[in-house]
mmCIF file of the N, C-alpha and C atoms, coordinates in Angstrom:
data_MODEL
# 
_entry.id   MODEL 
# 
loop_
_atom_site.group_PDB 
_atom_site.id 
_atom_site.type_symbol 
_atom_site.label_atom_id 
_atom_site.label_alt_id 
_atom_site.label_comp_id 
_atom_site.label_asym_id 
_atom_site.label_entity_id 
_atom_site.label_seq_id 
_atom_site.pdbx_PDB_ins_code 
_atom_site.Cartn_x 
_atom_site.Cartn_y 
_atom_site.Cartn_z 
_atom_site.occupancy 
_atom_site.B_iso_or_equiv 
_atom_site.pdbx_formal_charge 
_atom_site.auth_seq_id 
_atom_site.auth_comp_id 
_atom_site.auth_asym_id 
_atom_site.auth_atom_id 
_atom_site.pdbx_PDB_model_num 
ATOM 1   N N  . UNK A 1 1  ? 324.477 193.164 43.677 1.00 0.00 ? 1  UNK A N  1 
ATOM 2   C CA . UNK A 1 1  ? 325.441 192.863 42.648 1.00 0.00 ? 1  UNK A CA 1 
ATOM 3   C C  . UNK A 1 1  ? 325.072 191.540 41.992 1.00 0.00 ? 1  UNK A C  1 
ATOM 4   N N  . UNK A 1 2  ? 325.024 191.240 41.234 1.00 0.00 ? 2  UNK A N  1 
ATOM 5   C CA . UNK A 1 2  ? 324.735 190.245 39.960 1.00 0.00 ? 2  UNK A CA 1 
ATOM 6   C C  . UNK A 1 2  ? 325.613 190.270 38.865 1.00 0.00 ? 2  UNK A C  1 
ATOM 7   N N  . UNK A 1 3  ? 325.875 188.971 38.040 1.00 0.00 ? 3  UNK A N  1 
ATOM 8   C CA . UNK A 1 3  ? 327.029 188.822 37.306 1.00 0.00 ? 3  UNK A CA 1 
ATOM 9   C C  . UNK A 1 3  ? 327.390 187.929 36.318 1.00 0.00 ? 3  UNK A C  1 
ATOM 10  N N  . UNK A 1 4  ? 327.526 187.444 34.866 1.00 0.00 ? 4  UNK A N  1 
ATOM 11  C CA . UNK A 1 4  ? 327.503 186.546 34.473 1.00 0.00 ? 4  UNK A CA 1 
ATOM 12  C C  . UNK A 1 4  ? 329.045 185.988 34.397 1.00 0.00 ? 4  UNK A C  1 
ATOM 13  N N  . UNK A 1 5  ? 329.293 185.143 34.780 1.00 0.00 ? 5  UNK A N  1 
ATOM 14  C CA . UNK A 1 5  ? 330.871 184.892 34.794 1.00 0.00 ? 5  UNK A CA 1 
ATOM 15  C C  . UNK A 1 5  ? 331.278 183.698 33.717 1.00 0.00 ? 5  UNK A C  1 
ATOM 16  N N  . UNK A 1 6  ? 332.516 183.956 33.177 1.00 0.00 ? 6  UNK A N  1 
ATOM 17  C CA . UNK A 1 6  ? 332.925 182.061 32.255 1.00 0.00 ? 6  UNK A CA 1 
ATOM 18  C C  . UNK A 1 6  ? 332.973 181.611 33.332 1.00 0.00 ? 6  UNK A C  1 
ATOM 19  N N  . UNK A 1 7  ? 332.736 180.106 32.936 1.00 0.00 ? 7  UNK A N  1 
ATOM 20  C CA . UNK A 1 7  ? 332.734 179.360 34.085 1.00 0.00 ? 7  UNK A CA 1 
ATOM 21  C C  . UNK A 1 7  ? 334.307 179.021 34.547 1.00 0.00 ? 7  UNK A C  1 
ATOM 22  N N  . UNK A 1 8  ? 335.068 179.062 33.339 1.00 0.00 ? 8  UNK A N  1 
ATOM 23  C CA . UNK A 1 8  ? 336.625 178.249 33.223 1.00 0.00 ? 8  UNK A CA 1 
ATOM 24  C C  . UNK A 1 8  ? 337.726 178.943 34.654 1.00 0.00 ? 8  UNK A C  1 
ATOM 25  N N  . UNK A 1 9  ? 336.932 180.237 34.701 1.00 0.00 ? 9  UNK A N  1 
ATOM 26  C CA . UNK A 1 9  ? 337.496 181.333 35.935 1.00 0.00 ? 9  UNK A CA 1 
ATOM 27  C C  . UNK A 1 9  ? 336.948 180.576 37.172 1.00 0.00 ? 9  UNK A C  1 
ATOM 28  N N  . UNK A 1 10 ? 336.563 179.413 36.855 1.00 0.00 ? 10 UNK A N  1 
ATOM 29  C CA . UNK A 1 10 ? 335.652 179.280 38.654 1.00 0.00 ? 10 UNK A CA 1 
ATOM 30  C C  . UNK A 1 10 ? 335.316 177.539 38.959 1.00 0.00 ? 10 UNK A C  1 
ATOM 31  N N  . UNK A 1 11 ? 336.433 177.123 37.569 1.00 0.00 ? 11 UNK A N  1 
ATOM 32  C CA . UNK A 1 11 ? 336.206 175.457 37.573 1.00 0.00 ? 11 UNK A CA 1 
ATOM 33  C C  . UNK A 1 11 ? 334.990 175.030 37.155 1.00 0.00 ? 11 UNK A C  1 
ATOM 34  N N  . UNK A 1 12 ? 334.494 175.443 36.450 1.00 0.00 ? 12 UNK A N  1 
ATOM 35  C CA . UNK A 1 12 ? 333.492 175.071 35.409 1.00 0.00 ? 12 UNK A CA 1 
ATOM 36  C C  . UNK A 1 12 ? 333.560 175.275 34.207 1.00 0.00 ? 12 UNK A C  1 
ATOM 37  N N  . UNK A 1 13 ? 334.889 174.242 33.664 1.00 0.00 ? 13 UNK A N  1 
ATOM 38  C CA . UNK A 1 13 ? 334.860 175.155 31.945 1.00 0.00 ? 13 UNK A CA 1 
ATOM 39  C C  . UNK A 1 13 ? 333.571 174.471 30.768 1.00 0.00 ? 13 UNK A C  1 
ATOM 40  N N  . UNK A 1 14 ? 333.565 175.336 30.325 1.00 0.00 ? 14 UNK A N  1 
ATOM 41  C CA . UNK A 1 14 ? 332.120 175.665 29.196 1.00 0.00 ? 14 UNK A CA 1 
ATOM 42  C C  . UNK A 1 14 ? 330.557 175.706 29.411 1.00 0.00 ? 14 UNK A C  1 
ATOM 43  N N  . UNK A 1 15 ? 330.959 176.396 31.006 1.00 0.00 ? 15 UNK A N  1 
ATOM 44  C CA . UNK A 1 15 ? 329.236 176.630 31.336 1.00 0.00 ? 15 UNK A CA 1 
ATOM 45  C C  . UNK A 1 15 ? 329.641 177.839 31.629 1.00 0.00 ? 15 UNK A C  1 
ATOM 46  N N  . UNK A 1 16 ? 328.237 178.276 31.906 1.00 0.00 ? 16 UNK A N  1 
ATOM 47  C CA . UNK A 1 16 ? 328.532 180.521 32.266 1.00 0.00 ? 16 UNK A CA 1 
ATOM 48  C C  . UNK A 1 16 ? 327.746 180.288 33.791 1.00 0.00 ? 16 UNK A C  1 
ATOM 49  N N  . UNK A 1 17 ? 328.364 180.692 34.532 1.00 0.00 ? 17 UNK A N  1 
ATOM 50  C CA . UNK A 1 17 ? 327.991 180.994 36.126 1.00 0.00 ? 17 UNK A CA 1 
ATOM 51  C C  . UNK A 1 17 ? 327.200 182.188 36.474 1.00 0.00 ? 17 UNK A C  1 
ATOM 52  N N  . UNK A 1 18 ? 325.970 182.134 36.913 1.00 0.00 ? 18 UNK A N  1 
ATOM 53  C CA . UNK A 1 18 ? 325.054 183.457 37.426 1.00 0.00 ? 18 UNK A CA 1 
ATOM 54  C C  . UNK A 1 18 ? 325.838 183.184 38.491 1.00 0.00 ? 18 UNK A C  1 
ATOM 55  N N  . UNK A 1 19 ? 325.735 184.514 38.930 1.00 0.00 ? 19 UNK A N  1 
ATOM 56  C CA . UNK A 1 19 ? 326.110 184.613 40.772 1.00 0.00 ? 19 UNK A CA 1 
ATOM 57  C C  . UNK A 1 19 ? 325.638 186.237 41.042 1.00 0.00 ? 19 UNK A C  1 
ATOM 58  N N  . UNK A 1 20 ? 324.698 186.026 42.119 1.00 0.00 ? 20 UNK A N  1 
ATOM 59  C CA . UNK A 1 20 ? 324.131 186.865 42.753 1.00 0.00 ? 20 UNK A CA 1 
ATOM 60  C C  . UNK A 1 20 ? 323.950 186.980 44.194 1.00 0.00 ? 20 UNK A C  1 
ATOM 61  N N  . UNK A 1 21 ? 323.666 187.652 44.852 1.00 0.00 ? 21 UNK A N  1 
ATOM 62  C CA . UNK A 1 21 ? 322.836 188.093 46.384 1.00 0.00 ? 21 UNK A CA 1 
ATOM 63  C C  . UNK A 1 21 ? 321.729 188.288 45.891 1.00 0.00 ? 21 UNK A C  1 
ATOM 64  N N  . UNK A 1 22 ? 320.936 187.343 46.879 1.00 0.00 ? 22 UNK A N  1 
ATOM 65  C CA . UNK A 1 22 ? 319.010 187.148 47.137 1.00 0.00 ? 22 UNK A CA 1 
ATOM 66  C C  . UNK A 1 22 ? 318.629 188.355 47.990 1.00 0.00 ? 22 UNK A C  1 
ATOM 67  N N  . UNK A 1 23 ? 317.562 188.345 48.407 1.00 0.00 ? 23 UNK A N  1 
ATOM 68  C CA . UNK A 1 23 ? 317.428 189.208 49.544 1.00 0.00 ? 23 UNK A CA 1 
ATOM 69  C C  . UNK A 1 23 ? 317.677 189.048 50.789 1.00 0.00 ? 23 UNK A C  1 
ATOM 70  N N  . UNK A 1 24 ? 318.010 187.900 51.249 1.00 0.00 ? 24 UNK A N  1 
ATOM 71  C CA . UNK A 1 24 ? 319.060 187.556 52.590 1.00 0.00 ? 24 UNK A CA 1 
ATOM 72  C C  . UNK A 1 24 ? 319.666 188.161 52.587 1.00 0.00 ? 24 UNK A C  1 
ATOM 73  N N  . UNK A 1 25 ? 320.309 188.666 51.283 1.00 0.00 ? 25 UNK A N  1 
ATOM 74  C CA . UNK A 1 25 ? 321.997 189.063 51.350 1.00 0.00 ? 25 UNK A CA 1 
ATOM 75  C C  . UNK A 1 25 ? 323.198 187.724 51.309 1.00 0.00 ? 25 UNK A C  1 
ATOM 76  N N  . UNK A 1 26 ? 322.970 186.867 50.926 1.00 0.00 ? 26 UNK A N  1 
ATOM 77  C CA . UNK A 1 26 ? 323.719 185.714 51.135 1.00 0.00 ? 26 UNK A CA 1 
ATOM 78  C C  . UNK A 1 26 ? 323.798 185.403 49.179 1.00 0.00 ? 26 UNK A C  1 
ATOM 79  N N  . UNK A 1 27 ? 325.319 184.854 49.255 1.00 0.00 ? 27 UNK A N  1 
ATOM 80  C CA . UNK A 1 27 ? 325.543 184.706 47.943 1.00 0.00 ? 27 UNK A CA 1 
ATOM 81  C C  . UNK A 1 27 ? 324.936 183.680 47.057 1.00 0.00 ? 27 UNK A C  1 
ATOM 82  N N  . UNK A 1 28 ? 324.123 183.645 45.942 1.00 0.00 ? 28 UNK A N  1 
ATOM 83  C CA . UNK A 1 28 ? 324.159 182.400 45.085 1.00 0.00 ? 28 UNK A CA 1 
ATOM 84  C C  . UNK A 1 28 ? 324.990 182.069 43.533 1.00 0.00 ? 28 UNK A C  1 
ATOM 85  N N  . UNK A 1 29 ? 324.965 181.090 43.239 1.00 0.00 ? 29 UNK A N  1 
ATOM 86  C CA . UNK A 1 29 ? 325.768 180.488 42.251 1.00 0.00 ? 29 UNK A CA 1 
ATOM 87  C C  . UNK A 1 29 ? 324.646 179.647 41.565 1.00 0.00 ? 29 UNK A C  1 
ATOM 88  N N  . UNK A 1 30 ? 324.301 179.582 40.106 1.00 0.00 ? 30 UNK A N  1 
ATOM 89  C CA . UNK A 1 30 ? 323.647 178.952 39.214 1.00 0.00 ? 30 UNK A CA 1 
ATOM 90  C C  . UNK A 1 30 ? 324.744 178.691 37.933 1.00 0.00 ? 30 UNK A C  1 
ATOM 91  N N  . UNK A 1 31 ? 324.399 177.573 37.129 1.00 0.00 ? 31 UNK A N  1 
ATOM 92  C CA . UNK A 1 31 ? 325.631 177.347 36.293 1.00 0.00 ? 31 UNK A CA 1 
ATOM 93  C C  . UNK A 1 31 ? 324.989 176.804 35.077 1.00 0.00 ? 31 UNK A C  1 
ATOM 94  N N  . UNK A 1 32 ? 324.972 177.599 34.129 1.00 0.00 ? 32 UNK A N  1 
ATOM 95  C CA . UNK A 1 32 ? 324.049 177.547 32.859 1.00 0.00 ? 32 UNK A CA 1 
ATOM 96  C C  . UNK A 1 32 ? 324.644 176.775 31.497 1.00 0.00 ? 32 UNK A C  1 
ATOM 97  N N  . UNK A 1 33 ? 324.783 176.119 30.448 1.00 0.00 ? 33 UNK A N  1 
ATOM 98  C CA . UNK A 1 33 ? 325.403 176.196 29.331 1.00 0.00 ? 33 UNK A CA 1 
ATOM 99  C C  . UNK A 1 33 ? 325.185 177.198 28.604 1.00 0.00 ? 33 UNK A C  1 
ATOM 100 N N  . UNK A 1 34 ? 324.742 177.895 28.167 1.00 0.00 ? 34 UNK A N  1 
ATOM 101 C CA . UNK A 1 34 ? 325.102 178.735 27.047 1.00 0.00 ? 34 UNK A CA 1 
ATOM 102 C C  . UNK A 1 34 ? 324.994 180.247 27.794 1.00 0.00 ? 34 UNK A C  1 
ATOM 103 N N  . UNK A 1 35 ? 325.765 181.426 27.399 1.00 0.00 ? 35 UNK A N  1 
ATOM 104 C CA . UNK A 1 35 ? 325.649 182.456 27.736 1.00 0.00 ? 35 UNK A CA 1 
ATOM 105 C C  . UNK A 1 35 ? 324.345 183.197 27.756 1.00 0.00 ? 35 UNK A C  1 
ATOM 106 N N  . UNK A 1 36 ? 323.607 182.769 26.836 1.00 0.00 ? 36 UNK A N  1 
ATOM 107 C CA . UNK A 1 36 ? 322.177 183.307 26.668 1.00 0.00 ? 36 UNK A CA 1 
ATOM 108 C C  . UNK A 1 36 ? 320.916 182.761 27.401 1.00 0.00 ? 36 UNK A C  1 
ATOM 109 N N  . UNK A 1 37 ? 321.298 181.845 27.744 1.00 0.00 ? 37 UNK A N  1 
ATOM 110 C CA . UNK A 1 37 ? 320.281 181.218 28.950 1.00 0.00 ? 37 UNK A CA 1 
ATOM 111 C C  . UNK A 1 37 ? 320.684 181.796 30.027 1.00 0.00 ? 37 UNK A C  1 
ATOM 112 N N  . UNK A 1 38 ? 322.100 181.925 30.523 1.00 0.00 ? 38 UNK A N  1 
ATOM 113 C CA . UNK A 1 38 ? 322.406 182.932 31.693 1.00 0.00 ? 38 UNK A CA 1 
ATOM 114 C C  . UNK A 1 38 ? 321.619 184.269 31.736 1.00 0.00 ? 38 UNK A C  1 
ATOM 115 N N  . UNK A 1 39 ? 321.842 184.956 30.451 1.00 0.00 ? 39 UNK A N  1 
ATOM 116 C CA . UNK A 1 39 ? 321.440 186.209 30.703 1.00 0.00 ? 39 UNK A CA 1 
ATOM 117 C C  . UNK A 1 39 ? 319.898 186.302 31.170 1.00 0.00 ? 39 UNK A C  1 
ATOM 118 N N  . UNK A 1 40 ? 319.345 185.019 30.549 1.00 0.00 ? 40 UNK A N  1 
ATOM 119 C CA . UNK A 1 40 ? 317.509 185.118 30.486 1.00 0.00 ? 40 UNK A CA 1 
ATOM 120 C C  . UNK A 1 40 ? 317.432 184.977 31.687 1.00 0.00 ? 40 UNK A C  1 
ATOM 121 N N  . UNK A 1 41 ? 318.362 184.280 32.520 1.00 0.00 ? 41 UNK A N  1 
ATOM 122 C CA . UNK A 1 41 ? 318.144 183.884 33.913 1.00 0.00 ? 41 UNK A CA 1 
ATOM 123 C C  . UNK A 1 41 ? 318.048 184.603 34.608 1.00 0.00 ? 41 UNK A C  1 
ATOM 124 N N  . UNK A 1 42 ? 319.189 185.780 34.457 1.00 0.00 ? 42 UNK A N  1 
ATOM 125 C CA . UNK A 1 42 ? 319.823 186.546 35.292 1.00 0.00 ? 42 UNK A CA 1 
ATOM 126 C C  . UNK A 1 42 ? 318.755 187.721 35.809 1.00 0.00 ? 42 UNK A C  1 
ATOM 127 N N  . UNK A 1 43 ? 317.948 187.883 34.467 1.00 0.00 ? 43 UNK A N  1 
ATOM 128 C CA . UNK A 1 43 ? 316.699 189.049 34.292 1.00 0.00 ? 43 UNK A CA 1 
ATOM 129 C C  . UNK A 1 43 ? 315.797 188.398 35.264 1.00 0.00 ? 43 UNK A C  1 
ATOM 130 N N  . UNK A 1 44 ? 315.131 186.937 35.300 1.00 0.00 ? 44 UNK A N  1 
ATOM 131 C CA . UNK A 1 44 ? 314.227 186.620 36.560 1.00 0.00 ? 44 UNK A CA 1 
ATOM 132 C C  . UNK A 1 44 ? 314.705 186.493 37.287 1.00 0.00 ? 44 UNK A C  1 
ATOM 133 N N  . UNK A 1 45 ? 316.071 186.012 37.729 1.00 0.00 ? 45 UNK A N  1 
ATOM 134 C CA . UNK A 1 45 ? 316.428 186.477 39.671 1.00 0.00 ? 45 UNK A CA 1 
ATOM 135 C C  . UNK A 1 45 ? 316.369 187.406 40.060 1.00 0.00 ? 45 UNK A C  1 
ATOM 136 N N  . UNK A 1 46 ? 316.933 188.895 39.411 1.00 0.00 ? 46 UNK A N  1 
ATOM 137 C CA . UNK A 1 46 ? 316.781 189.761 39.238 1.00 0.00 ? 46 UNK A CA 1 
ATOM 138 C C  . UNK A 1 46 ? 315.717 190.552 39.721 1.00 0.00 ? 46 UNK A C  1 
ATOM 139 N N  . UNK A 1 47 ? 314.256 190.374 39.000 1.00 0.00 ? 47 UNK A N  1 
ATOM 140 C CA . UNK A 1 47 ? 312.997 190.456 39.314 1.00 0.00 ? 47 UNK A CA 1 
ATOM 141 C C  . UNK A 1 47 ? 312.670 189.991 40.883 1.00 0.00 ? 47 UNK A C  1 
ATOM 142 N N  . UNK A 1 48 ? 312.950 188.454 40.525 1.00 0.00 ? 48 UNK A N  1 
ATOM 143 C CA . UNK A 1 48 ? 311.976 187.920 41.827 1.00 0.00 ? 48 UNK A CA 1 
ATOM 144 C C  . UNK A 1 48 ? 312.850 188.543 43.061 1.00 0.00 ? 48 UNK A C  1 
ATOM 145 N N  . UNK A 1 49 ? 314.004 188.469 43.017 1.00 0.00 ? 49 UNK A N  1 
ATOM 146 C CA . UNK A 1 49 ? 315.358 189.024 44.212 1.00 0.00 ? 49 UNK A CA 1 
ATOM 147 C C  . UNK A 1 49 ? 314.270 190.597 44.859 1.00 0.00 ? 49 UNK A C  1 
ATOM 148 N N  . UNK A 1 50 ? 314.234 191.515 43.327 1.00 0.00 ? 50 UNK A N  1 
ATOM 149 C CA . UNK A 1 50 ? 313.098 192.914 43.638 1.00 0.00 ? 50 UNK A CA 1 
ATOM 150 C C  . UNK A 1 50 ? 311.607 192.749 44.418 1.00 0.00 ? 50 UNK A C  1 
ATOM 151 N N  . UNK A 1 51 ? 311.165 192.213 43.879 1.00 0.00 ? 51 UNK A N  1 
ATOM 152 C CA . UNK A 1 51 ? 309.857 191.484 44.809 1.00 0.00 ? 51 UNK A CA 1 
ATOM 153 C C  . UNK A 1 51 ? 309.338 191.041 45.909 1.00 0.00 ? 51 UNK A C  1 
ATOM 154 N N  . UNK A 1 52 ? 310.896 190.487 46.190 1.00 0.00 ? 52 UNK A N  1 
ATOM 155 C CA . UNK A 1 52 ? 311.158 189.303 47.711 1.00 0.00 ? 52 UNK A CA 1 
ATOM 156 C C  . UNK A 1 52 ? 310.656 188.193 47.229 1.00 0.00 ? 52 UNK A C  1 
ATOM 157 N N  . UNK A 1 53 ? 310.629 187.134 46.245 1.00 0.00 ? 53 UNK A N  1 
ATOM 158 C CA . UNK A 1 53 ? 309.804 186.034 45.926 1.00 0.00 ? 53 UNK A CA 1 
ATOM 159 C C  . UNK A 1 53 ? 310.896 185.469 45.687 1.00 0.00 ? 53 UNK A C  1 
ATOM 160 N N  . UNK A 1 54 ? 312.276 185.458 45.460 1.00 0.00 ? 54 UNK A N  1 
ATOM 161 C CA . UNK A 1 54 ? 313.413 184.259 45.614 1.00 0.00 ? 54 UNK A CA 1 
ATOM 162 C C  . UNK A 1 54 ? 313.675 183.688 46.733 1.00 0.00 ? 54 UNK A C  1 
ATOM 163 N N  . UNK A 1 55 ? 313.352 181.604 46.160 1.00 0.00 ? 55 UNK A N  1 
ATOM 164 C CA . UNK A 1 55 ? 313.865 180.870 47.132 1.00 0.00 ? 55 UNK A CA 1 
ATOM 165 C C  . UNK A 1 55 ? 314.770 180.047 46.205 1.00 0.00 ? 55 UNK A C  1 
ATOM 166 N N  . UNK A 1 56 ? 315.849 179.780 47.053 1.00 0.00 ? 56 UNK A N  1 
ATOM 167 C CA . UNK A 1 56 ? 317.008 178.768 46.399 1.00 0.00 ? 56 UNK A CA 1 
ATOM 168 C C  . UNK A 1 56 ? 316.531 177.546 46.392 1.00 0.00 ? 56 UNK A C  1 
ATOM 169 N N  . UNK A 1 57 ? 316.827 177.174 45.593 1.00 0.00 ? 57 UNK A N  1 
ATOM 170 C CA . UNK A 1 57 ? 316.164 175.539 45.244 1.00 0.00 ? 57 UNK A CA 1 
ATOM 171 C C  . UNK A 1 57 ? 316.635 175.143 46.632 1.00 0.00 ? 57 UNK A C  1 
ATOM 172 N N  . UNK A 1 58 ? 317.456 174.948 47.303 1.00 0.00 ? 58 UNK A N  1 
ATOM 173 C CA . UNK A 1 58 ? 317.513 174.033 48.412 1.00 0.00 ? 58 UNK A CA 1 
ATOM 174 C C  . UNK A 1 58 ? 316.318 173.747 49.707 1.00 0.00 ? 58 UNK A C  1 
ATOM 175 N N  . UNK A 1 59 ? 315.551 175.635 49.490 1.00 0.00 ? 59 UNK A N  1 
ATOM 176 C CA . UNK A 1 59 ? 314.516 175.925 50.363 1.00 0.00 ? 59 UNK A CA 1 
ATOM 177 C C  . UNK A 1 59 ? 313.506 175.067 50.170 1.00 0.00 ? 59 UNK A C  1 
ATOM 178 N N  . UNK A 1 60 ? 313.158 175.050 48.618 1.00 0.00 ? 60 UNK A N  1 
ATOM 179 C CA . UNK A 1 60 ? 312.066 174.504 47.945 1.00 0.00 ? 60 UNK A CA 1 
ATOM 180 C C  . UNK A 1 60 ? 311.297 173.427 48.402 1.00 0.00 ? 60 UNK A C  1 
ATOM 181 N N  . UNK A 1 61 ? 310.014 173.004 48.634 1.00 0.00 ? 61 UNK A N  1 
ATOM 182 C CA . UNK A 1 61 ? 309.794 171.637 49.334 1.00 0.00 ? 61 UNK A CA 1 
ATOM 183 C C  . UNK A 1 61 ? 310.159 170.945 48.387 1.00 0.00 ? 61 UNK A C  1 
ATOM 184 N N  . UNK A 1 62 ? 310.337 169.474 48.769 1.00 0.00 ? 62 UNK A N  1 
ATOM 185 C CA . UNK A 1 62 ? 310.240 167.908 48.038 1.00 0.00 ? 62 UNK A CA 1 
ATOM 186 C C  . UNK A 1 62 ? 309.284 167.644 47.392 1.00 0.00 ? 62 UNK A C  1 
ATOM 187 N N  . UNK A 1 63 ? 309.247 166.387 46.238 1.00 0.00 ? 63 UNK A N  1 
ATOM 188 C CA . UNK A 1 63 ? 308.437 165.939 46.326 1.00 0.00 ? 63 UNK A CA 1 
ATOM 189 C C  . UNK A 1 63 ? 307.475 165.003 47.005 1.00 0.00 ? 63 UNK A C  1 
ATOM 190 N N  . UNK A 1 64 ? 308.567 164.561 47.637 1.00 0.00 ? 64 UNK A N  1 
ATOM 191 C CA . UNK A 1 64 ? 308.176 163.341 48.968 1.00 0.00 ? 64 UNK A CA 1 
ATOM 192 C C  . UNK A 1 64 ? 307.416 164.197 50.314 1.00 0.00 ? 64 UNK A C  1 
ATOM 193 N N  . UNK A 1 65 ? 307.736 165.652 50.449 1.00 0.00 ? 65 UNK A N  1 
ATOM 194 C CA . UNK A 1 65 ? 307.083 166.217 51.194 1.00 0.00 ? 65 UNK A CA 1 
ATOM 195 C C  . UNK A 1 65 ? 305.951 166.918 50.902 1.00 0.00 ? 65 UNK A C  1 
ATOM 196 N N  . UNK A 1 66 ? 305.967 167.212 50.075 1.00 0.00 ? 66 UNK A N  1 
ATOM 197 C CA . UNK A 1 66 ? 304.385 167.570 49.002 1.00 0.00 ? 66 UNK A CA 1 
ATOM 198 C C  . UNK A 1 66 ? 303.549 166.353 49.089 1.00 0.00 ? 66 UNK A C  1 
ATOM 199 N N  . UNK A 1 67 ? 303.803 165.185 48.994 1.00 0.00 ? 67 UNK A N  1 
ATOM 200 C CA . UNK A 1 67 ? 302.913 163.593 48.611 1.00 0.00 ? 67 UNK A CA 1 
ATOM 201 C C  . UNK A 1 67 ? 302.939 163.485 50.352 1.00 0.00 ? 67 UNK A C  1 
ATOM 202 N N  . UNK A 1 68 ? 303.321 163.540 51.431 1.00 0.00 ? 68 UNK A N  1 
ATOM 203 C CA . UNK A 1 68 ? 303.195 163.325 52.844 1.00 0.00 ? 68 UNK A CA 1 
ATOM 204 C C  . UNK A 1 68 ? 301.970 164.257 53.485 1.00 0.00 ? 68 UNK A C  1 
# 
């Protein structure tokens, strides 16, 4: 399930909220300004989610751990 939401429904008024399940199965939340950058978004999570190649930025290395 994937979804573009107003943000104003979710305490973010005047941004548009992606919210999806990765392939964990565990929920994410991205928070875009304009509706049309959501949608562009929504098409590559989408993809990479199909693939298995989504990591949540939190996974992502550092830069401080990249330079170590």
């Amino acid at each position: 399930m994937a979804k573009i939401v107003k943000g104003e429904t979710r305490g973010r008024p005047g941004k548009w909220i992606l919210d999806f399940y990765g392939q964990d199965g565990k929920r994410h939340w991205e928070t875009y300004d304009t509706q049309k950058e959501a949608k562009r978004e929504l098409g590559k999570r989408l993809e990479e989610v199909r693939k298995g190649t989504y990591r949540p930025p939190t996974e992502m290395p550092t830069v401080a751990t990249l330079a170590a």
